[in-house]
C-alpha positions in Angstrom: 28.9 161.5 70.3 32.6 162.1 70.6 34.2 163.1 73.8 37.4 164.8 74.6 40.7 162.9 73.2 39.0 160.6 71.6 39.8 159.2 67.7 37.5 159.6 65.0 39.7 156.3 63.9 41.2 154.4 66.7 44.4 152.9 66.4 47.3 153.1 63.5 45.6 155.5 61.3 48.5 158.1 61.0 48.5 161.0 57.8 44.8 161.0 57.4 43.8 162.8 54.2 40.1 163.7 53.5 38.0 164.8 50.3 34.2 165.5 50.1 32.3 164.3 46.9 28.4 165.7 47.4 27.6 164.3 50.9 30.0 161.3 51.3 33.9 161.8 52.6 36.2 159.7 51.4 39.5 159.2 54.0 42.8 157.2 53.4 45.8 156.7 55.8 49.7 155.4 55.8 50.0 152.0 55.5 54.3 151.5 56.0 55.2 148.0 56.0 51.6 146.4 56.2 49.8 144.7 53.3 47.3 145.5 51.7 48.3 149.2 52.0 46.4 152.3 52.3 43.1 151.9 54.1 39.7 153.5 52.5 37.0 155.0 54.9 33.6 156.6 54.0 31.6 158.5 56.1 28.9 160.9 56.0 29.5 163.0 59.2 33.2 162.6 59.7 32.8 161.1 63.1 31.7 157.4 62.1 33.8 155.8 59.6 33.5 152.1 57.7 36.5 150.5 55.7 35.6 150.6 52.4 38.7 148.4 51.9 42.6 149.1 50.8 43.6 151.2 47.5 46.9 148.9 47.6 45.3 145.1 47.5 47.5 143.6 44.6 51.4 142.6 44.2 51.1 144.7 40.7 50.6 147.7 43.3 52.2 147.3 46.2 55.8 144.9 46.3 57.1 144.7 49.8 59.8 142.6 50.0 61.5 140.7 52.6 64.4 143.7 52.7 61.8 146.4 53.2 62.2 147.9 56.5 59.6 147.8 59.1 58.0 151.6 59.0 59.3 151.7 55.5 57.0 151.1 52.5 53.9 153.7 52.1 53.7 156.7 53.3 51.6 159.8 53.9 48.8 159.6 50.9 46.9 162.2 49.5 43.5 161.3 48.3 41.4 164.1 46.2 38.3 163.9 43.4 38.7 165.7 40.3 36.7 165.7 37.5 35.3 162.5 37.9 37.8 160.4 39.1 39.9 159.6 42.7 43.4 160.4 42.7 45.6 158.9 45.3 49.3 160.0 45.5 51.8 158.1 47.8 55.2 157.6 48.4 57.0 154.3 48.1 60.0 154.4 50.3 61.2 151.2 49.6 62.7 149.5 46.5 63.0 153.1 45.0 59.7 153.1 44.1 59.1 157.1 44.9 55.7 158.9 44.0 53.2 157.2 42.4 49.8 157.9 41.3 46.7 155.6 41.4 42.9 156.4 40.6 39.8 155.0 40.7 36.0 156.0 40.0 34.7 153.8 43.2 37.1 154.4 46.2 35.9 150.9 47.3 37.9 150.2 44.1 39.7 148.6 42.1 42.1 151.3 42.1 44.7 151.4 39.3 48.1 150.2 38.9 50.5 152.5 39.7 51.9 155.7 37.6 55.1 156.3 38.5 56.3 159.8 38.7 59.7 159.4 38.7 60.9 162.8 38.2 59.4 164.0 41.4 61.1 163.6 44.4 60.4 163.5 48.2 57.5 162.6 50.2 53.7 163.6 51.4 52.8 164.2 47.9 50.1 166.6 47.5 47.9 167.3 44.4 45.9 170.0 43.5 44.5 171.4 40.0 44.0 175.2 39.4 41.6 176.8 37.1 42.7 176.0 33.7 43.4 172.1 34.8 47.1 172.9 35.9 48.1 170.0 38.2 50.5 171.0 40.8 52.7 168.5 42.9 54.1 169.9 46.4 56.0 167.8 48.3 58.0 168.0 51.7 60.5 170.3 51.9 58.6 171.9 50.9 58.8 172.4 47.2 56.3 172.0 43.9 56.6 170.6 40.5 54.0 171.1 37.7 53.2 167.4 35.9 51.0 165.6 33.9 49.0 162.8 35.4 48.4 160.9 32.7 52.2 160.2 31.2 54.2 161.2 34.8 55.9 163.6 33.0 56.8 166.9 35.2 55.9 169.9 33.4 57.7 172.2 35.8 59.9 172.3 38.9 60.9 172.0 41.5 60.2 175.2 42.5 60.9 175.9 46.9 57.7 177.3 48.4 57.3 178.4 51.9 58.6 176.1 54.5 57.5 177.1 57.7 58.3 179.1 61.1 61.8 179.7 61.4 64.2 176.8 62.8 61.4 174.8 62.8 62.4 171.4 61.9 60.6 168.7 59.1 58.4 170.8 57.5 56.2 168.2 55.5 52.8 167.5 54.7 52.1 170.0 52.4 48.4 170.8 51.1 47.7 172.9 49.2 44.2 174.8 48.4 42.1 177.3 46.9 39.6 179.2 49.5 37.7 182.1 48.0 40.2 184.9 47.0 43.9 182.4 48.5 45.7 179.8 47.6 46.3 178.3 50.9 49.4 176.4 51.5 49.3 174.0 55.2 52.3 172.5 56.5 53.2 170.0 59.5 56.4 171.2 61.2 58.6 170.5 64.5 59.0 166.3 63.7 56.1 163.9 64.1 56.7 163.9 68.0 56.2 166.0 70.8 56.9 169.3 68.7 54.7 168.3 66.1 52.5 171.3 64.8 50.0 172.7 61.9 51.0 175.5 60.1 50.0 177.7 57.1 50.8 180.6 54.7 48.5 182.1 51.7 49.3 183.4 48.4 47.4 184.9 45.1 48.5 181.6 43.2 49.0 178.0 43.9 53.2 178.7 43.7 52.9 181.8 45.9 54.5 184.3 47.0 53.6 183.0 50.6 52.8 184.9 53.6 52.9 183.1 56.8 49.9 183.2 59.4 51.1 185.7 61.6 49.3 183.0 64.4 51.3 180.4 63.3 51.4 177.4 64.4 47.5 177.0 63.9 47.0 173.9 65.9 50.1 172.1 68.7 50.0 170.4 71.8 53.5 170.7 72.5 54.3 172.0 75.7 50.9 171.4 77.1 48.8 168.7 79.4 46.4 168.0 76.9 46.0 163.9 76.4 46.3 163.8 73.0 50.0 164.9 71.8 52.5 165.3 68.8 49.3 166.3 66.5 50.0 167.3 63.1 49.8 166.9 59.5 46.5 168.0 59.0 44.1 167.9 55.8 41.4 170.0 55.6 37.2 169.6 54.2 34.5 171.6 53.9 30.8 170.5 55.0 27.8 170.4 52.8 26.6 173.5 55.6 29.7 175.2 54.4 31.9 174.4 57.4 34.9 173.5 57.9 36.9 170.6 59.6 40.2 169.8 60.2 41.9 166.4 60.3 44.6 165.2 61.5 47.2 162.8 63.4 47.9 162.4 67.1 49.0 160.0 69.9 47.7 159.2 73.2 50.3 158.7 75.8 50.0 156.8 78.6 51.8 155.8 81.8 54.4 158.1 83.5 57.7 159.6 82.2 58.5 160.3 79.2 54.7 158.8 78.1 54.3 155.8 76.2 52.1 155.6 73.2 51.3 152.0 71.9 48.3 152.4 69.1 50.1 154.3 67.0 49.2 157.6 65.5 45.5 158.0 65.1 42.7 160.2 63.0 40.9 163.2 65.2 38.9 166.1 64.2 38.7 169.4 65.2 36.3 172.5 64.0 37.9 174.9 62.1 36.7 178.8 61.5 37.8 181.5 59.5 38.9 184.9 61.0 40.2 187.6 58.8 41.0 185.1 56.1 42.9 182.6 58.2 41.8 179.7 59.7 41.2 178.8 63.8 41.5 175.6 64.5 38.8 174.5 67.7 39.3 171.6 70.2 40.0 168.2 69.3 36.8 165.3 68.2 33.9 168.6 68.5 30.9 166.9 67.1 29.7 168.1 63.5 26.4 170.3 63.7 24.6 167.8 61.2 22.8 164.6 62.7 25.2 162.1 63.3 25.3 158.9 60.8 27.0 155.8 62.6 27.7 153.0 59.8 27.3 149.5 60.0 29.7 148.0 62.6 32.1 145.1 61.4 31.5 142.3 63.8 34.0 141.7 66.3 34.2 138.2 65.7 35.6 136.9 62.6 35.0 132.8 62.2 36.4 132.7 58.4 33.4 131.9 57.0 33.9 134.1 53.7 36.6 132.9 51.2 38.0 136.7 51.3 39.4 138.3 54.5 37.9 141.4 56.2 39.8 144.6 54.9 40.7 145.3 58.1 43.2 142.4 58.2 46.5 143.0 57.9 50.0 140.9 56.8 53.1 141.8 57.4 54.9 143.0 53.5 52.5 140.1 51.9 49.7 138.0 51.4 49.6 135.1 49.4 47.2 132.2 48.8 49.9 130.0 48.9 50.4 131.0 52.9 47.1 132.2 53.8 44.1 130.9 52.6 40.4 130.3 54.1 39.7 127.4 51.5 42.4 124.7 52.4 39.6 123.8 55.5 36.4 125.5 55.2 35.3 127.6 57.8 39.0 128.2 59.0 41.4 130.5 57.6 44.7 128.2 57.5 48.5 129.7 57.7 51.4 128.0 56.3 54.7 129.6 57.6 57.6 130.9 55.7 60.5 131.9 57.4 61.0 131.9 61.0 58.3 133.3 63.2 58.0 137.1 64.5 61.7 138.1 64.3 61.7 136.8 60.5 60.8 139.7 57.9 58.8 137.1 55.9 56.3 135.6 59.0 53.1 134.7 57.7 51.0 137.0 59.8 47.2 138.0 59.4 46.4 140.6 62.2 44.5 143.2 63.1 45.7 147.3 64.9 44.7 147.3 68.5 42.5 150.0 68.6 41.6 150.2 72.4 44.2 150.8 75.1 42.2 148.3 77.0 41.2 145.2 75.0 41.1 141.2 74.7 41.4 138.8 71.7 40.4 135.3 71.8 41.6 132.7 69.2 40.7 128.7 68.6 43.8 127.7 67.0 45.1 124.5 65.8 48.5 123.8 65.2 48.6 120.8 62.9 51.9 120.6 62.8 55.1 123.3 63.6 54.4 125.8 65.2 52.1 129.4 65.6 49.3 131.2 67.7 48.6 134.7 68.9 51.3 137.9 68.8 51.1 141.3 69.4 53.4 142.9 67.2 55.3 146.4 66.8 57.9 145.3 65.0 60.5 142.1 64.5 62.5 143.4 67.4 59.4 144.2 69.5 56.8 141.9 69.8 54.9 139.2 72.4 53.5 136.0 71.3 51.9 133.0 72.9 52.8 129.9 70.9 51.6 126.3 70.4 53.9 123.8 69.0 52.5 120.2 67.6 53.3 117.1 69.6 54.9 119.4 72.9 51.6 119.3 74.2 53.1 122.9 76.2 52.2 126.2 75.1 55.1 129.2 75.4 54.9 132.6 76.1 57.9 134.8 73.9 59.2 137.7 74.3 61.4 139.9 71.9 62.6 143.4 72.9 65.4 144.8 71.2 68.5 142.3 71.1 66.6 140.2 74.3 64.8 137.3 73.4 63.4 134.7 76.0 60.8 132.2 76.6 58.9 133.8 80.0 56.4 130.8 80.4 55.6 127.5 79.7 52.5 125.8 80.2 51.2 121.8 79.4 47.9 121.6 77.2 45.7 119.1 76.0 46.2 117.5 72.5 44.5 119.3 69.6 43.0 122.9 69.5 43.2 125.3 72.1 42.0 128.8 73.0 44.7 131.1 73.5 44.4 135.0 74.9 45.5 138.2 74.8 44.5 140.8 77.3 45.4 144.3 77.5 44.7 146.4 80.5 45.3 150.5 80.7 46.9 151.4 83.9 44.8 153.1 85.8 47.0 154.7 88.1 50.8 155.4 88.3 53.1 153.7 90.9 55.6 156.0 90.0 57.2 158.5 87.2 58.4 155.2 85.8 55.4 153.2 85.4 54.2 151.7 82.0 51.5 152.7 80.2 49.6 149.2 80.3 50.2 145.3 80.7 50.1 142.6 78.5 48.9 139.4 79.3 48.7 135.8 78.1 46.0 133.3 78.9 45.3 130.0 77.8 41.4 128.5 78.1 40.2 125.4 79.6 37.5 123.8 77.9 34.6 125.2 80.1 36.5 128.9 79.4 38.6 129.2 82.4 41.8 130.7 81.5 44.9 130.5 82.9 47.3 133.6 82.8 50.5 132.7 81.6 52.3 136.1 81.8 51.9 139.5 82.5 54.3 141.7 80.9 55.0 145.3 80.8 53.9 147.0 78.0 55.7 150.3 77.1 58.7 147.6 75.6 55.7 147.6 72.8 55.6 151.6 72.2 57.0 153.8 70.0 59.5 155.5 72.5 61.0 152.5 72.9 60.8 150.8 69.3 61.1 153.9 66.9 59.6 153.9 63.5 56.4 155.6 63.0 53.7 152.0 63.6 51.7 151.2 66.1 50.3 147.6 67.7 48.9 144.9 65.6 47.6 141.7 67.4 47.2 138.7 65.6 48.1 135.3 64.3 50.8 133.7 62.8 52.4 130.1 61.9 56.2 130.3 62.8 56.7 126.6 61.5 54.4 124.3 59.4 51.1 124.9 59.3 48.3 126.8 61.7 44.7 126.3 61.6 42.2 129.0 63.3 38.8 128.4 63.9 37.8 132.0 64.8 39.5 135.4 66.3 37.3 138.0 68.6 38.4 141.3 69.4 36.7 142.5 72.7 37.1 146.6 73.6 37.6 146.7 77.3 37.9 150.3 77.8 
C-alpha cells in the first residue's frame, strides 16, 4: 500500500511517461547528464515498479562529453507502443543533438540507434498517431509538426497549438491523446518549481482548435501545505478496468524556509475521473483498485559478482571498460580515474540516486594506489566525499559547495581496505525557519564494525535550491587518482 506523499519511484525519476501494452506498463524517465540514460520500468499495477534496464546503454546512443553541462543531456522522454513496436522520443540538449527517436520490440531492449529528427525543434517531444497512421510531433511551446518516423523527415509544421492559462509561464510537456469523441491536448505550465501545474484543452482533431478546461489547472500544489510540491508534467494511462491514472513529477521539501528538496524530482500517481468530458485529477499515490503486484526486489547489496553492473548504476557522462570494469579482480568492480576527482567533468563515478531522505551506504574499498572512496554527488560544484589516499594511511572528509572547497576532517587508518560510510538522517524537527532539511555524515569502520563519525555536515548545500539544475542526489564511488578497488556497496533505507 501507498500512503500519502509517498513516490511510486523514489528518488531522481523526474518526466515520467507511461504506456499500457495488454496488462503490463511500461515507464521511462529523464536521465540529464547521467549514463546510461533513460531508465525502463515495468509494472503491472503502477504502484510497484522493477528496472527493466536503460533505453540509452551504448556510446552509438548516447555521447556525453566532458563539455556537456551537468542537467544538460536527456530530457523529458516520451515512450508510447504502436503497432508493434516502442517508440521513445527524447531530447538531446547537448552537442546539438535535438529530437531523436529510438524503438524497440522488448523495452528491456536493445533499443535502436538514434533517428534524428532534425527539422523538429524544442523539447518534451511527444508522439501520437491518428486514425489513418498520421504521426504528429508536439513539442513545448507548444507547437506540432507532422513527420515520418521512419526517414525523420517532417511532413508538416510547425503549426502553434494551445499553450496554456494566460501569463502562465513554460508551458511544456505536451501530450497529446485521443479519448472517445476529443483529442485531448495536456500541458505542464508555471516552471518546474513551486508554480508548477497540469493543464489541458480538447479539440475535434489532434491539431485543434483547442478549448481550455474551464477548471484549469487540473492538478497544482502551489500555494498549498501539501508535502509533496512543484508537481507537474503529467502523462496519462488507462487501466485494463477502464480507469484512469495520472502520472507525474513532484518534490518533497524538507527543513524550514524556503524548503529544501534533495532526491530530486520523483514519479507519483494520482486517480483520475472523467466529469462532463474533462478529467479530475484525485489525491496523490491512491492505491489502484486491482490487487497489488510488488516485483522482485533488487538486493540492497551489490558485491560485484556479475561481470555487468545493475541497471540502476549510474556514471557521470560515461562508462567505459577501460575505467570501470568488474573483471580486472574478480569479485570487485575496479575504477581507474580519469581527470581529477568530483569537481572534474570526466570523474570515473559508478553510483546510485539516493532514494530515501533517511538512508546509509556502506562500502569496502581499496585504494591500491591514488586516490577514491565514497561521494554524494549533486553536481561538480556540490558534492561531499570521504576519500582514501594510498600510502597516507589518513582518510579525508571534502567538501565542495559552490566556489568553497575544503578538507573538514582528517582521520589515520590502518593499511589496506577500509569501510567507509555515508549516513543520511531527515531532520525530524526544525530549530528554526532556517534549519536544513537533513545531515550528512561520514564514518569510517573499525574492523569489529565500530565506526567513527568523521563529519556531520548540513545538507540543504546538496539541494536543488541551492545548486540549480533540475538533478537530484547520487551516492557512490569514485577513483579521483589511480586506481580504486571495491569489494561491495550496501544501500540501507533508514526512513
Amino acid at each position: 500500500m501507498t500512503g500519502a506523499a509517498t513516490p511510486v519511484l523514489a528518488g531522481m525519476y523526474p518526466d515520467p511517461s507511461v504506456c499500457r501494452v495488454g496488462e503490463d506498463y511500461y515507464l521511462v524517465c529523464s536521465s540529464f547528464e547521467y549514463f546510461p540514460g533513460v531508465p525502463v520500468f515495468h509494472s503491472r499495477d503502477l504502484v510497484h515498479w522493477t528496472q527493466l534496464g536503460n533505453a540509452l546503454d551504448r556510446p552509438s546512443q548516447l555521447l556525453l562529453t566532458a563539455d556537456t553541462p551537468s542537467s544538460a543531456g536527456i530530457y523529458a522522454p516520451t515512450l508510447r507502443h504502436h503497432d508493434g513496436k516502442f517508440h521513445l522520443i527524447v531530447t538531446s540538449v547537448s552537442h546539438g543533438g535535438g529530437t531523436v527517436v529510438f524503438t524497440a520490440t522488448d523495452p528491456a531492449g536493445p533499443w535502436s540507434d538514434p533517428i534524428p529528427l532534425p527539422d523538429v525543434h524544442g523539447i518534451d517531444p511527444d508522439l501520437v498517431w491518428d486514425d489513418d497512421g498520421t504521426c504528429w510531433c508536439t513539442m513545448a511551446g507548444v507547437h506540432q509538426y507532422r513527420v515520418d518516423l521512419a526517414t525523420g523527415t517532417v511532413l508538416g509544421g510547425p503549426q502553434p497549438l494551445w499553450s496554456g492559462t494566460d501569463r502562465a509561464k513554460a508551458p511544456e510537456a505536451p501530450h497529446l491523446y485521443r479519448i472517445g469523441r476529443f483529442w485531448y491536448l495536456l500541458i505542464a505550465e508555471g516552471g518546474t518549481e513551486r508554480g508548477h501545474a497540469v493543464s489541458i484543452a480538447r479539440g475535434p482533431a489532434p491539431d485543434g482548435p483547442f478549448e481550455p478546461c474551464p477548471a484549469n489547472p487540473v492538478l497544482t500544489h502551489r500555494g498549498t501545505g501539501e508535502p509533496v510540491q512543484n508537481t507537474g508534467h503529467a502523462d496519462l494511462v488507462q487501466g485494463p478496468d477502464g480507469s484512469w491514472w495520472m502520472v507525474l513529477l513532484g518534490v518533497r521539501p524538507g527543513g524550514g524556509t524556503p524548503g529544501w528538496h534533495v532526491l530530486g524530482r520523483e514519479t507519483f500517481l494520482a486517480p483520475v475521473r472523467w466529469v462532463d468530458d474533462w478529467p479530475v485529477a484525485g489525491p496523490l499515490t491512491a492505491t489502484p483498485p486491482w490487487p497489488l503486484r510488488p516485483g522482485p526486489v533488487e538486493p540492497d547489496r551489490d558485491d560485484f559478482d556479475d561481470s555487468a553492473l545493475r541497471p540502476s548504476w549510474i556514471s557521470v557522462r560515461d562508462r567505459s571498460e577501460e575505467h570501470c570494469t568488474t573483471e580486472e579482480r574478480p569479485g570487485w568492480l575496479t575504477l581507474h580515474a580519469r581527470g581529477a576527482g568530483l569537481d572534474d567533468p570526466s570523474v570515473v563515478f559508478v553510483g546510485r540516486r539516493q532514494q530515501h531522505r533517511s538512508c546509509r551506504v556502506r562500502a569496502l574499498v581499496d585504494v591500491e594506489r591514488g586516490s577514491g572512496g565514497l561521494a554524494v554527488r549533486l553536481d561538480e560544484e556540490h558534492h561531499y566525499e570521504v576519500e582514501v589516499e594510498a600510502g597516507s594511511g589518513e582518510v579525508r572528509v571534502h567538501v565542495r559547495i559552490g566556489p568553497l572547497r575544503t578538507v573538514v576532517a582528517v582521520q589515520p587508518v590502518p593499511a589496506g581496505p577500509v569501510v567507509l560510510v555515508v549516513r543520511v538522517d531527515e531532520a525530524r524537527e526544525l530549530r528554526d525557519a532556517r534549519s536544513g532539511p537533513d545531515t550528512v555524515s561520514f564514518a569510517v569502520e573499525a574492523a569489529d564494525g565500530t565506526p567513527t563519525t568523521l563529519a556531520e555536515l548540513d545538507g540543504r548545500y546538496l539541494s536543488t535550491e541551492v545548486a540549480g539544475g533540475f538533478t537530484g542526489r547520487v551516492i557512490g564511488a569514485y577513483a579521483a587518482t589511480g586506481t580504486v578497488h571495491l569489494d561491495w556497496i550496501d544501500y540501507e533505507p533508514l526512513d
